[in-house]
KEKE-3310 file (N, C-alpha, C; in steps of 0.2 Angstrom, whole numbers, plus 5000, padded with zeros to 4 digits):
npx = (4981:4982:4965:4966:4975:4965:4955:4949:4963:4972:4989:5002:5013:5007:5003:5014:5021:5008:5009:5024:5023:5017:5029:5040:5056:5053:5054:5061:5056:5057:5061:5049:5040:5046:5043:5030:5027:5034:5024:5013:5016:5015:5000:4995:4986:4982:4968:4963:4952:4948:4945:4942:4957:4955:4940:4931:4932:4935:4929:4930:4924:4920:4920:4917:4924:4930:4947:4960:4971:4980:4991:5000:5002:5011:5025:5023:5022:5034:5041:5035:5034:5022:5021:5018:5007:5000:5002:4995:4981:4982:4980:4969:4961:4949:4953:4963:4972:4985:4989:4995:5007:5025:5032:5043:5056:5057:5066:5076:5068:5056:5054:5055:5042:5033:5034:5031:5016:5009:5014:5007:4995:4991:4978:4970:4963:4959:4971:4973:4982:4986:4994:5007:5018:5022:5021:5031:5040:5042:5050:5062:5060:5056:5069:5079:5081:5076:5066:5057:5053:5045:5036:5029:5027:5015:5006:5006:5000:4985:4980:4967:4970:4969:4972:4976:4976:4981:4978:4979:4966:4966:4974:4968:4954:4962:4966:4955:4949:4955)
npy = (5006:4998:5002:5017:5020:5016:5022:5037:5048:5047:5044:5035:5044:5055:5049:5050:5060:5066:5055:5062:5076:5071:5064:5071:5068:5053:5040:5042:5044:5036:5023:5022:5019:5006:4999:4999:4994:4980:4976:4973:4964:4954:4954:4952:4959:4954:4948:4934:4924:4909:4903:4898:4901:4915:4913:4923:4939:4954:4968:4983:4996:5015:5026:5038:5034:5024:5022:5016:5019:5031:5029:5020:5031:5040:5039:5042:5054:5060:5061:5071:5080:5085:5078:5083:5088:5075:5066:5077:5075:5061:5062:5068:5058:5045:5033:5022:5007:4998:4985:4969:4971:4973:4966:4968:4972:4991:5005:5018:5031:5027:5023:5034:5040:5032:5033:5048:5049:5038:5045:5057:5054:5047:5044:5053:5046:5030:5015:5001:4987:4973:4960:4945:4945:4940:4951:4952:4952:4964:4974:4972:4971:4987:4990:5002:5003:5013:5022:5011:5008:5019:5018:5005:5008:5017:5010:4997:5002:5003:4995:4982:4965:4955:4937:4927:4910:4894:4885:4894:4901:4900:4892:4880:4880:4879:4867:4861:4864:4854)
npz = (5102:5090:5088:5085:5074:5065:5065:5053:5047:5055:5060:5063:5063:5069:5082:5088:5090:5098:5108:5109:5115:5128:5135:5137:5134:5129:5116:5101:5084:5076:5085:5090:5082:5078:5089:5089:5079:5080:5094:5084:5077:5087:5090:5078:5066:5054:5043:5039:5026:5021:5005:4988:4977:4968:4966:4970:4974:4989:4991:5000:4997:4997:4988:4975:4960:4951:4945:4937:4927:4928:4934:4927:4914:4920:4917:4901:4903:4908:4898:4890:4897:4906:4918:4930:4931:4928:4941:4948:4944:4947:4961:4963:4963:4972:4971:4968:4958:4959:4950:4948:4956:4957:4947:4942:4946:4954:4949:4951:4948:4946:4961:4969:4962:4964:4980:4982:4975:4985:4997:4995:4994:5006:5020:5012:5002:4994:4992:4980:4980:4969:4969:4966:4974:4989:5003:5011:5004:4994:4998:4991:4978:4978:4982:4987:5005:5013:5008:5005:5017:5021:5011:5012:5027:5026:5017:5021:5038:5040:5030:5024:5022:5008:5007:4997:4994:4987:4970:4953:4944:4932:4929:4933:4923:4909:4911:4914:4900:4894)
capx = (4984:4977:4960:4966:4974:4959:4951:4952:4967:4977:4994:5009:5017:5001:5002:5019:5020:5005:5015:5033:5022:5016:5033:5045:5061:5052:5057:5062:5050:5059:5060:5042:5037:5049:5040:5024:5028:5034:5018:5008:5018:5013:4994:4993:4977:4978:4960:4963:4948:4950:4941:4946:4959:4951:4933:4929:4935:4930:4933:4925:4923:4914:4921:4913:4924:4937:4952:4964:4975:4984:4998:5002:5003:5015:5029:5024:5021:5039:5044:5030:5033:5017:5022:5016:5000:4999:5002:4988:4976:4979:4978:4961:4956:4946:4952:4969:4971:4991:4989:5003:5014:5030:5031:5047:5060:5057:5073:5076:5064:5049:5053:5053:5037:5028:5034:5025:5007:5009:5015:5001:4988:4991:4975:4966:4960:4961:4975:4971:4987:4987:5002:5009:5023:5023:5023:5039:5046:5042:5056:5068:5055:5055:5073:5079:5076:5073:5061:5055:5050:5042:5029:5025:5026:5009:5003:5001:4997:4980:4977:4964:4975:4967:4978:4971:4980:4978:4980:4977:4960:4967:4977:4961:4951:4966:4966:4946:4948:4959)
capy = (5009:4996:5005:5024:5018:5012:5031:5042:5054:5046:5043:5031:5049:5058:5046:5048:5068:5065:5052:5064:5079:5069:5063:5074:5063:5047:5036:5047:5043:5029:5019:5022:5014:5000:4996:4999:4986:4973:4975:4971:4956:4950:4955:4947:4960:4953:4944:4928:4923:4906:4903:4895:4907:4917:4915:4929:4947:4956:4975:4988:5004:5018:5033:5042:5033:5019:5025:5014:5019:5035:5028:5019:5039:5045:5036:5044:5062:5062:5062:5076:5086:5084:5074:5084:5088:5069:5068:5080:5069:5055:5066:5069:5050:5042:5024:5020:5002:4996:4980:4966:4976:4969:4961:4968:4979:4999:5008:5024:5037:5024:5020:5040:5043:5028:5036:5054:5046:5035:5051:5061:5051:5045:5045:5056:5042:5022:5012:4994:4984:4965:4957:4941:4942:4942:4958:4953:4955:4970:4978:4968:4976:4996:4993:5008:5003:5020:5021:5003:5008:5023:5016:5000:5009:5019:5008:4994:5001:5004:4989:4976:4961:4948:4932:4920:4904:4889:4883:4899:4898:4902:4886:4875:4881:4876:4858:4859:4864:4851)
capz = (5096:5084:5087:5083:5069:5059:5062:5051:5048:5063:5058:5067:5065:5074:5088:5090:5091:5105:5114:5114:5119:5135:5137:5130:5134:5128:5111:5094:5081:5074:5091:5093:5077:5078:5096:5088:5073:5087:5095:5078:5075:5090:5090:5071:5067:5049:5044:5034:5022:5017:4999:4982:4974:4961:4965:4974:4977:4990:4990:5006:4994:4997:4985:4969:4956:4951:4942:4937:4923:4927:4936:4921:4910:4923:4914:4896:4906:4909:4892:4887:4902:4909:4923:4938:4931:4929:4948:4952:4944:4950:4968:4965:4961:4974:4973:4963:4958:4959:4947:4947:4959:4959:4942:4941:4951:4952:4947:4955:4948:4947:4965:4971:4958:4970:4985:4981:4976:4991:5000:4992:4996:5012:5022:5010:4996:4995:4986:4980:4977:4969:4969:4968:4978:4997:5006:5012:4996:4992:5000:4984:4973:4979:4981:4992:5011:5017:5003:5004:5022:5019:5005:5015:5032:5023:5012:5024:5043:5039:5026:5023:5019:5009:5005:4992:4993:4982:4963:4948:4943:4923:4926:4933:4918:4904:4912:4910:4891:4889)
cpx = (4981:4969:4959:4969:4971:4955:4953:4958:4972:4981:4999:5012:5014:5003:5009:5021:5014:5009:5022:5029:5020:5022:5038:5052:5061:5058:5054:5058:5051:5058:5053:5039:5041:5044:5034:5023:5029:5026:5013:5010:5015:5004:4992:4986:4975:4971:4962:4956:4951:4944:4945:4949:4955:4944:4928:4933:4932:4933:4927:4930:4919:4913:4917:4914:4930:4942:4958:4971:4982:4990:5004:5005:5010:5024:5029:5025:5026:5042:5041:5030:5028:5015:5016:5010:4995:4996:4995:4981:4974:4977:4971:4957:4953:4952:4959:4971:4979:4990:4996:5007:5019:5031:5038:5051:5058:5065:5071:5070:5057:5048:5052:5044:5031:5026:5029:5018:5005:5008:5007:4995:4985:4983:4967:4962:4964:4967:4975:4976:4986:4993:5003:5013:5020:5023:5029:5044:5047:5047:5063:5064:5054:5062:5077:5077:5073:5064:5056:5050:5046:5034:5026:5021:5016:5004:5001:5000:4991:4977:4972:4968:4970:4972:4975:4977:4974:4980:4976:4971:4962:4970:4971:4956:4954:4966:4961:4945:4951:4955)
cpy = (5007:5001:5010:5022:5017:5019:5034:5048:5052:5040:5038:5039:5053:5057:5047:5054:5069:5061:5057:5072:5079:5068:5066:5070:5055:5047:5041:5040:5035:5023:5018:5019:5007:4996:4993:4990:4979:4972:4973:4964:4951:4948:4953:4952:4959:4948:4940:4924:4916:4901:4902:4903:4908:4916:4920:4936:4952:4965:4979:4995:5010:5028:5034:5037:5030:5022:5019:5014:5026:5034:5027:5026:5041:5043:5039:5054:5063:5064:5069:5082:5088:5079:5076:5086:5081:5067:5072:5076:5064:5056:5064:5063:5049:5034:5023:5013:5002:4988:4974:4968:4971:4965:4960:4974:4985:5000:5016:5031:5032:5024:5029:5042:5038:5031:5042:5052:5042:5038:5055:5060:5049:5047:5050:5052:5034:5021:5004:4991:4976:4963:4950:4938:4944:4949:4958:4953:4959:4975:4976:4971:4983:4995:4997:5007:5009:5023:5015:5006:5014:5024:5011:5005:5013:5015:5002:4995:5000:4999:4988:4971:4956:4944:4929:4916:4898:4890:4892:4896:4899:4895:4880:4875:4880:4870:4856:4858:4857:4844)
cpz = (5090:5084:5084:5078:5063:5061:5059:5051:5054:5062:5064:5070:5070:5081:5090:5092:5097:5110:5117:5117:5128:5137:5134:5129:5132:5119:5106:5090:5077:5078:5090:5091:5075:5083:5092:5081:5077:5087:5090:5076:5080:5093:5082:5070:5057:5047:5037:5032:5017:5012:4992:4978:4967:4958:4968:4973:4980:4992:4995:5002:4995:4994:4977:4963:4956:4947:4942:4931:4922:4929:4931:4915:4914:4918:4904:4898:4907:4906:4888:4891:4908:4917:4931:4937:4930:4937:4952:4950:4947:4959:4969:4965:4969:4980:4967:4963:4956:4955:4944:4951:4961:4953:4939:4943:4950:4951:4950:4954:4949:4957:4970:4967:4965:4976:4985:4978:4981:4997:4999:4993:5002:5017:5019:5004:4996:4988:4986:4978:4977:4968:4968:4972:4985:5000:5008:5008:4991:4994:4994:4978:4974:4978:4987:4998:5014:5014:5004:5012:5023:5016:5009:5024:5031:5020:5018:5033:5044:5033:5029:5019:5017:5005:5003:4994:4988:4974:4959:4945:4934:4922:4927:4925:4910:4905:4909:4903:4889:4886)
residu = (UNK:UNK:UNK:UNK:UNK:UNK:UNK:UNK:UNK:UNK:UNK:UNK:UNK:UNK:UNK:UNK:UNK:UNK:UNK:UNK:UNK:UNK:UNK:UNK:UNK:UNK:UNK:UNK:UNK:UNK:UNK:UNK:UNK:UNK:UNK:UNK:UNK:UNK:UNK:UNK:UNK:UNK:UNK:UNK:UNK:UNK:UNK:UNK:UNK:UNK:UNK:UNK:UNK:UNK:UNK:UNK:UNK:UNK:UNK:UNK:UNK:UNK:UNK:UNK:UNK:UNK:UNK:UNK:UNK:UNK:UNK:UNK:UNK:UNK:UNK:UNK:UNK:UNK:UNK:UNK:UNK:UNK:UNK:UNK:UNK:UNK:UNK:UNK:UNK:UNK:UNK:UNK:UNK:UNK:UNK:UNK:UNK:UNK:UNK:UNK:UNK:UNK:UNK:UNK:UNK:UNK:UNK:UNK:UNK:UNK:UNK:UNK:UNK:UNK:UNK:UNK:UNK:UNK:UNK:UNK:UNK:UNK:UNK:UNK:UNK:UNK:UNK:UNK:UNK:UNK:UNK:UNK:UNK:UNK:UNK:UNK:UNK:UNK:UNK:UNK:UNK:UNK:UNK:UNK:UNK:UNK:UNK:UNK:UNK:UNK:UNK:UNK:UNK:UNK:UNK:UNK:UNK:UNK:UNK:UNK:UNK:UNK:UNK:UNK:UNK:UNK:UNK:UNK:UNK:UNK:UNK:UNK:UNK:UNK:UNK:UNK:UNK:UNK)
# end
């Protein structure tokens, strides 16, 4: 399963719609990716890089164009009306950069507005999210479990996780000044 999920276009939900056609009295879709989630906890297939925080970054890209600002608009496009042709924009990007995620709780329309770009983009274009909190804490930051599982269940089957650990390189370099 790990293997067909890192191909292209080939969903939890895909594999799971192949699986109940072979078996049609098999595990309903939830089951199927609960199992599947077990199984990944216990094959570990994240890849730990360990290197001084904040000296490196290393990013596997291979689209037209970086785009990091429109997510940010979607919040004044609300107010203007422009909302959904906000949305189609960011559709079209490439590579969408998620900056600080988690800096401070979504409230209900943020946390639906995430879902549909997350939704929208799912396997058709990359999403870059820096964070400082834990991925396990992002579910107290979307808020909403239903939701919560829905944005993570996409956002990280198919990651590249990398984990910095170690001291802030802004705080090494204020010590330095001193």
């Amino acid at each position: 399963m790990e293997r067909e999920l890192k191909k292209v276009d080939v969903t939890s939900y895909g594999m799971w719609e192949e699986y109940i056609s072979k078996h049609p009295d098999g595990y309903k879709n939830s089951q199927f990716r609960e199992y599947c989630k077990q199984w990944g906890k216990k094959v570990n297939p994240v890849m730990h890089m360990n290197h001084k925080a904040g000296d490196k970054m290393y990013v596997d890209y291979a689209g037209k164009k970086l785009s990091s600002k429109l997510f940010s608009k979607l919040k004044m496009a609300k107010a203007d009306g422009s909302y959904l042709k906000e949305l189609a924009k960011i559709e079209k990007q490439d590579v969408i950069l998620l900056d600080d995620f988690g800096l401070q709780a979504l409230d209900s329309q943020n946390r639906i507005t995430l879902l549909e770009i997350i939704e929208d983009r799912h396997n058709k274009g990359s999403i870059i999210v820096t964070s400082q909190i834990p991925v396990q804490g992002w579910y107290d930051i979307i808020g909403e479990k239903t939701i919560a599982d829905a944005v993570l269940d996409r956002l990280i089957h198919q990651a590249h996780r990398i984990e910095l650990h170690g001291e802030s390189m802004r705080k090494k370099k204020s010590i330095n000044k001193e």
